[in-house]
Structures are given as C-alpha cells and as structure tokens.
N, C-alpha and C positions, 0 to 999 in steps of 0.2 A: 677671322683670326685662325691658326694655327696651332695644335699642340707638338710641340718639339721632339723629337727623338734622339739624343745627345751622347755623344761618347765621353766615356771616360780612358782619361789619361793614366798610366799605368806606371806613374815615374817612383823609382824606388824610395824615394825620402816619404810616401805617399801615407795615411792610414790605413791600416785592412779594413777597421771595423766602423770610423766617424760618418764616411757617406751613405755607408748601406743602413748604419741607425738613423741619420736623418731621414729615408724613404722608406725605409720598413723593408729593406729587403734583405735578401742573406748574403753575409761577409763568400766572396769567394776564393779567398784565403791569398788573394794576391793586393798588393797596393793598390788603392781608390786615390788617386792623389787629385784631381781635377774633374770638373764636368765640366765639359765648355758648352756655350750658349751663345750661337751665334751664325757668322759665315766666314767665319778665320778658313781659310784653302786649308789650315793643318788638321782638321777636324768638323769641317761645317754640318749643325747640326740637320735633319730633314724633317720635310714636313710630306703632310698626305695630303690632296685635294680631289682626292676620289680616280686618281690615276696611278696609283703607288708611291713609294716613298720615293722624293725628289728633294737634292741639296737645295737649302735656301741663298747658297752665295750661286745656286742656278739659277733658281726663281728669282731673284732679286735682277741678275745679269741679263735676262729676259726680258725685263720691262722694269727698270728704275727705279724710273718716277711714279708708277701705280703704288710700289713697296713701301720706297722710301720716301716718298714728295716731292715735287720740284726745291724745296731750298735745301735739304740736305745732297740731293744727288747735286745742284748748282754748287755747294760749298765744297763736298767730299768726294764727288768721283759717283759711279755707277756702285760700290760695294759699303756695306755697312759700317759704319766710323769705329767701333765698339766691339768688344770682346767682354763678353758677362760668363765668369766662372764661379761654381763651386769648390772651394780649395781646401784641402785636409792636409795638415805636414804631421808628421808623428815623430818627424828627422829635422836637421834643419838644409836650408836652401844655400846654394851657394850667393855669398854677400856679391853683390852688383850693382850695375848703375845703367841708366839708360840715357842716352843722348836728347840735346833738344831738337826743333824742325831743323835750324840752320847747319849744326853737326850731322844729323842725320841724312841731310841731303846733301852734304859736300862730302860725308864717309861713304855714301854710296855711291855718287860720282865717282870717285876716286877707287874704287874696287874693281867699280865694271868696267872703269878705263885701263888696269889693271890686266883685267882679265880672269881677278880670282871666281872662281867657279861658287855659282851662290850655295853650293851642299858640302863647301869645303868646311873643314871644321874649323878655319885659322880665319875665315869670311867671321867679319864683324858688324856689318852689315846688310842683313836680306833685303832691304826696302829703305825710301827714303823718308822714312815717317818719325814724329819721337812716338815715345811710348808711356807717357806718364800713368799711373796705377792708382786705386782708390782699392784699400780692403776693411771691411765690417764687419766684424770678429760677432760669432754665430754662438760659437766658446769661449772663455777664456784663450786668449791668444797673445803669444808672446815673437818679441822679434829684435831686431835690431835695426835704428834707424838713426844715419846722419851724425855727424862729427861729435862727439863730447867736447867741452874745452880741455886743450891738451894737459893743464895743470889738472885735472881731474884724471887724465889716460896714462898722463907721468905717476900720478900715487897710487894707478892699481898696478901698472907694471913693476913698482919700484918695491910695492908690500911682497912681490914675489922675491924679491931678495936674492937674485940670480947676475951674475957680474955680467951673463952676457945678454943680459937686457939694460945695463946701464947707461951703455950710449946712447941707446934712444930715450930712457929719462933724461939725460942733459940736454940731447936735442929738444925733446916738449919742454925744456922750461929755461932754455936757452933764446930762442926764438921768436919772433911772430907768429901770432897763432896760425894762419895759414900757411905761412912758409913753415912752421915745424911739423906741422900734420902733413905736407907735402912731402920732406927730407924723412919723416919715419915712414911713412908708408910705401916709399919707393926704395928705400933702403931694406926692408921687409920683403919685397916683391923682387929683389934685382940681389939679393943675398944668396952665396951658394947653397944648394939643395938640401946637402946632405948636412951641411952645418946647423941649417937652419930646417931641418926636423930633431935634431939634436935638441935644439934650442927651446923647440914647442913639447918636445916630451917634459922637459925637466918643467918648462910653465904650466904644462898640462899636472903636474904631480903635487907642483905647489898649488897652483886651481884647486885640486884635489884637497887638500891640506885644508886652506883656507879656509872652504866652506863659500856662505853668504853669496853675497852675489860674485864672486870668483866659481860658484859652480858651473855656471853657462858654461866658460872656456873649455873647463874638461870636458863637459858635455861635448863641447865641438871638439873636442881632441881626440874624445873616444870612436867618433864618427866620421872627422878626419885627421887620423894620426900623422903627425909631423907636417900636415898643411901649415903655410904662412897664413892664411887665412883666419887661425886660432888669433894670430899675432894682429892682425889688420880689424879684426870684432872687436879686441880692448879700444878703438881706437872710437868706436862707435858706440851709440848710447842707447843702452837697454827701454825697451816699453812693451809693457804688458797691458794688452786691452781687454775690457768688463763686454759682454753680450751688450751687444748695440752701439759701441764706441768704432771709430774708424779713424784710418792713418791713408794720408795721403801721400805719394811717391812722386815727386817733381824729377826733373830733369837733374843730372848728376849729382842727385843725393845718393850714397851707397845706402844699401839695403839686404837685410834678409831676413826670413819668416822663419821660424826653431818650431812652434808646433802651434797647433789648435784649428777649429774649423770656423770658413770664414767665407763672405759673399766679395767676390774680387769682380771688379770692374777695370779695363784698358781699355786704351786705343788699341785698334787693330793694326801690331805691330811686331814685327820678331826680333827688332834690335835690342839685345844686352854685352855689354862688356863685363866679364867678370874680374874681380878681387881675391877670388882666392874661397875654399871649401869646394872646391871642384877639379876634378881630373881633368876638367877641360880646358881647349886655351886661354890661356892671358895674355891677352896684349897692352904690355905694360906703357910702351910710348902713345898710344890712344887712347888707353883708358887715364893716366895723368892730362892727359888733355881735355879729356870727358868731366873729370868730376871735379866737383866746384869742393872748395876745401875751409868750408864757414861752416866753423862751430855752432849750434844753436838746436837747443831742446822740441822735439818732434811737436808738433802739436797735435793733441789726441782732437777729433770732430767729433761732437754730437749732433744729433739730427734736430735740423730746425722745422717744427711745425708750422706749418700753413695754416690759414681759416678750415680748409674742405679736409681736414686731419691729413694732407700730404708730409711726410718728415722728409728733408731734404740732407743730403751730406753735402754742405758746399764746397767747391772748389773753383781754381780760377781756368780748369778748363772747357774746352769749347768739344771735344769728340765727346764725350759722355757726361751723362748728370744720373744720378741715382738714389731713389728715394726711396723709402717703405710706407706701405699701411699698416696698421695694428686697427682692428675693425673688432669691438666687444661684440658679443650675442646681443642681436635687436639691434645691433647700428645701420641705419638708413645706407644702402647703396652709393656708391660713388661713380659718377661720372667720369671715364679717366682715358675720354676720346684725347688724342692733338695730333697738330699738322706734320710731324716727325714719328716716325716706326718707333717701336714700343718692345723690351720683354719682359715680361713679369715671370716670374717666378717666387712661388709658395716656399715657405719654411715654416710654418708651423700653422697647425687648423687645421680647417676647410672649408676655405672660401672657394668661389664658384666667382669663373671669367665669361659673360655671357650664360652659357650651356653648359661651359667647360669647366669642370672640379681639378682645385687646385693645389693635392696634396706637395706634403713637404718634399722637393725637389721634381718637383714638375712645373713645366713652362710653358708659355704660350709665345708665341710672336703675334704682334696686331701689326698691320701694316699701315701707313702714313694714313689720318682720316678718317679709321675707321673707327664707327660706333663701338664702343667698349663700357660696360659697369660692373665693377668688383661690389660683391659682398660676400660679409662676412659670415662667421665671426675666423679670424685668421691672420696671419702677417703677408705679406705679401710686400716683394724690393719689385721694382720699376727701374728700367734701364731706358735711358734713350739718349738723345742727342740733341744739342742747343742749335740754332743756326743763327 
C-alpha cells in the first residue's frame, strides 16, 4: 500500500482554519477548501515506492489491472472510478446539478462535434461520464438539497411581502408542481440582470428582517449580491447534517453545500451545470433540460453496520461505495483486504494501516488484492468501488 501525498484546492468559498485543525497543522492564512484523494488529472495525488514521488493516475496507467483488478479496470476503463475528498466551505457553493450517463455522453458528443474547446468556460461538458456525489458531514454541516414543494417555496417568498415576487407566488400555486418549479425557475434565470439584482437586494433585506430560517438567503445575498441564485435556493430545501450523517447527490438534483467540514466521495467527473451563486456560466437551455423538477424531502443516510463493524453509506451507485470504521481501544484488528483498490483515510485516532499510522487526514491507497488490517483505536472512511 501506498501513503498519499495530496493537494489541496485553494477555492475561495474554502475554510482557512477546518483542514489544518483536522491534521494538526498550521492555518496558512489562505482557503483550504478540498483535499482530493485520488487520480482525478486535476490534482492526482502521489505516491513513493522508493523511486520518488510519482502520480497515481501514472502508476495506475502503467499497469491497470495490478492497481485496480481485472473487473474494475474490465467495468471502468484503465483510471480509477472515484474521487474521495476532504471538503471545508466556510462560504457557500454555487447551487448545481450534475447530468446522468446518458446526458452526459450525448452533452459531450455534442460539444466535441462542436468544436467547443474543453478549457472554454461556456464547455459544459469535460467528459462523458455522470458525476453522482456522496458527502458525510465531519461537522455540523448545512446545505441545500432538491425541490421543496412549491406551496411551501410560494409561502417563503410570499412572507417577504415584495410585489415583485408575486408572480412567482401565483405561479407555485397556480400549477403543477413540476411544471411551476420549471416556469419560476426559468423565469428567475432568463429575467433581466439588472432588474433582478434589484429584486434579490430588497429579498435579501426582508431575509434580513425575518430572521428564522429566511436567514440562509441573506446569507447568500451577502455573498452573492443581487445573484438569481439567492432566488432559485428558496426554491430548494434546506438540511443540516449531525457528524456522521450523509446526503446523497443523484443526477439532476440541484444542489449546494453553505458551510461545514465533510468526507465527499464522486465519480471521477468534471461535468457540473450551474444555477446560479456563481460568476460563472449558465447555460440555461441545458441545464432546464438537466434537471429533474420533483419535489421531494432529501433523505439524510446513516451508516449501516455490518457483522466485522464495517458502517456502510448506502447508495444505488456502482463507481463508489464508502464506509467507516470506529475501532474502541482493545478492538481486535480488521481484515479489510478485497478484489477492488481501496482508500482509507483517518479522521480521528490512531489507527495504523499495516505499518502505516493513520492520523487525521492522512491516506493510504491499497491496490486491488492486497493484504490490508486496520487497527485501532480510530475512525477510519474506506473508499472503493462495486463491480
């Protein structure tokens, strides 16, 4: 196995101080916003095997099936299925959505036959993969996830008591519930600029006013002023998760993380369409095509224990599966060899992988096969992939 050498991402919405407390090290006064774990081309982390540091999306591309296995390299290609991050927001994320296989390989068809350049910024498309997401809140962690029903999206925008929000109360309670979440949110998104920063200051000020849960908005007001984006989060249903709860991110659910520190797992994918909380583009006729527009209350996961104390986060996808250990002082060793490549990484303790100590925000990679036992006493999340 492998101890990781991993970068972090440096995105402005990031913490200074959530990652470097979880690893014991000193804040350096810039945003820690992500640790990625992995062989993502935008960051692949390295490993040493006594010839210097070398990228693991190198060593993996060098010999597969030693890495990976024969049935994940047979399912997913010669690169690893999976992206495992540490994620810190102290800001919030811009709200998005990620496409499923079939979108995602007929958007990228359709770009590169195009011609649009894959570092364009108006490319919605880098690859034809989806990208579904799995995060397990480390902190208290708060976000935004998935349609509210619009009679519920109609009586927060309507307590702001603003005339130029009342067409979109008629529309949420005029409608079917898809088709009105469709007409306000594209009527939000396709509304002139300037009118409609108008329109989020004066929301943003009653936000303000209200209190309760109308603070988020301002929050996102104050972060980004006169964004539609303020307007398109009423539309979406607040959840705040307890240490050790997790939220899963399917295909055109909109989405975004506001703050707290958290173990994120993906498919190794760069396709997002955004909605709005970002200076970046939106592509409005793609992403109404993207996202699915059913109301329905997020479902928080908790982890299901196994016999051998595995806790699993189920979901119903096939790139990644992600589990922890919690190992008390004196608990017996775990066997946690399998035929599919492996990353573990520590958040709290110090349990020891093999030879390897496994403090909080350090990882290892085991590759397909190999002998592996965790002990404790420690927590310890496992990444890997189904096949």
């Amino acid at each position: 196995m492998d101890r990781l050498q991993n970068t972090v991402r440096p995105y402005a919405w990031g913490s200074v101080t959530a990652i470097p407390h979880l690893t014991g090290t000193e804040p350096t006064g810039e945003p820690q916003a992500e640790l990625w774990m992995g062989a993502h081309p935008g960051a692949p982390s390295l490993v040493d095997r006594g010839e210097g540091p070398r990228s693991l999306a190198d060593l993996i591309a060098a010999d597969p099936e030693r890495e990976l296995g024969p049935a994940v390299t047979a399912r997913y290609g010669p690169q690893l299925p999976f992206l495992l991050k540490l994620l810190a927001a102290d800001s919030p994320l811009s709200v998005q959505v990620h496409p499923d296989s079939d979108q995602a390989a007929s958007g990228y068809a359709d770009e590169e036959r195009r011609g649009v350049p894959r570092t364009a910024p108006e490319r919605n498309y880098k690859d034809p993969h989806h990208k579904p997401e799995l995060v397990c809140a480390l902190t208290p962690f708060d976000g935004l996830c998935g349609f509210r029903a619009p009679a519920e999206a109609a009586d927060t925008l309507a307590a702001l008591d603003l005339d130029s929000l009342k067409p979109y109360v008629d529309l949420l309670r005029a409608h079917p519930e898809q088709a009105a979440l469709r007409e306000v949110l594209t009527a939000v998104l396709t509304a002139d600029r300037e009118e409609m920063a108008a329109t989020v200051a004066e929301a943003a000020a009653a936000c303000e006013r209200l209190g309760g849960p109308h603070a988020t908005y301002a929050d996102l007001a104050r972060h980004h002023p006169g964004d539609p984006g303020v307007l398109a989060a009423m539309l979406l249903n607040q959840v705040s998760l307890q240490p050790g709860e997790a939220l899963h991110l399917g295909a055109g659910v909109p989405h975004a993380y506001l703050r707290g520190l958290g173990v994120e797992i993906m498919a190794a994918s760069d396709n997002v369409l955004r909605c709005g909380l970002t200076p970046k583009h939106i592509d409005v006729p793609e992403l109404l095509r993207i996202v699915r527009f059913d109301p329905a209350v997020p479902a928080v996961l908790r982890p299901e224990a196994s016999p051998d104390g595995e806790e699993v986060y189920d979901t119903p996808v096939q790139d990644f599966r992600l589990s922890r250990f919690v190992l008390a002082p004196g608990t017996p060793g775990r066997d946690l060899t399998l035929t599919t490549p492996q990353i573990l990484l520590g958040t709290e303790g110090t349990p020891t992988v093999g030879e390897l100590a496994l403090g909080p925000g350090q990882s290892v990679f085991v590759p397909a096969g190999e002998p592996v036992e965790l002990r404790g006493p420690g927590t310890v999340f496992r990444a890997t992939a189904l096949t």
